[in-house]
N, C-alpha and C positions, 0 to 999 in steps of 0.2 A: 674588284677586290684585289688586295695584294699577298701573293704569299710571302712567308718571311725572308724565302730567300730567295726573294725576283722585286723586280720592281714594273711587272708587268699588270697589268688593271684588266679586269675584263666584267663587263656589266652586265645583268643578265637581259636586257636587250640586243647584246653584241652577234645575236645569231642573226636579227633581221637585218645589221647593217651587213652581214655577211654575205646575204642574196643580195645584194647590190651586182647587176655584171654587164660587161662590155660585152659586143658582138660584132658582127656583120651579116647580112644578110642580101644579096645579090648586088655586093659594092658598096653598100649603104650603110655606115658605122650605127648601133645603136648602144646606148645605155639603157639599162632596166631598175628600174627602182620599187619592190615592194611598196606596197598605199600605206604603210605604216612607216613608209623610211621616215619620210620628215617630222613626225607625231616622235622619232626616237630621237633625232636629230635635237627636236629644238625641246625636249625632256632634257636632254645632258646638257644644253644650253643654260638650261636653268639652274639644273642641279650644281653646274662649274661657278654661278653667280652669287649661289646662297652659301650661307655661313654655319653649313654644318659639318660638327667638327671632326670625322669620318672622310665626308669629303676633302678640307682642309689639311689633313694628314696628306691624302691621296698627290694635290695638286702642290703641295711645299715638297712633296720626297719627287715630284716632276721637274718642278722648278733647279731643283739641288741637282736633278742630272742634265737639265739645257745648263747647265753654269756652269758644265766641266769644258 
């Protein structure tokens, strides 16, 4: 969602992308991914392809700022 004076978005999934995290552990670089990351991942996938008009506000007030 947007408030009216940001153009920032945030979904209410956006916590589980948020425990996504990097490490290391005796040299050994890891990534950590919640079992629901991808189940949120490819939800916004879909949500960005469909044509509701909520979302469509969201992704044209995005587009308007990659244009600057």
């Amino acid at each position: 969602m947007a408030s009216s004076d940001s153009d920032y978005y945030r979904g209410p999934d956006d916590d589980v992308l948020d425990r996504a995290e990097a490490g290391s552990i005796g040299g050994s670089s890891y990534v950590y991914f919640p079992p629901e990351y991808f189940s949120v991942l490819a939800d916004n996938h879909n949500l960005i392809t469909s044509t509701d008009p909520e979302n469509r506000k969201a992704l044209d007030a995005m587009a308007r700022r990659l244009a600057r």
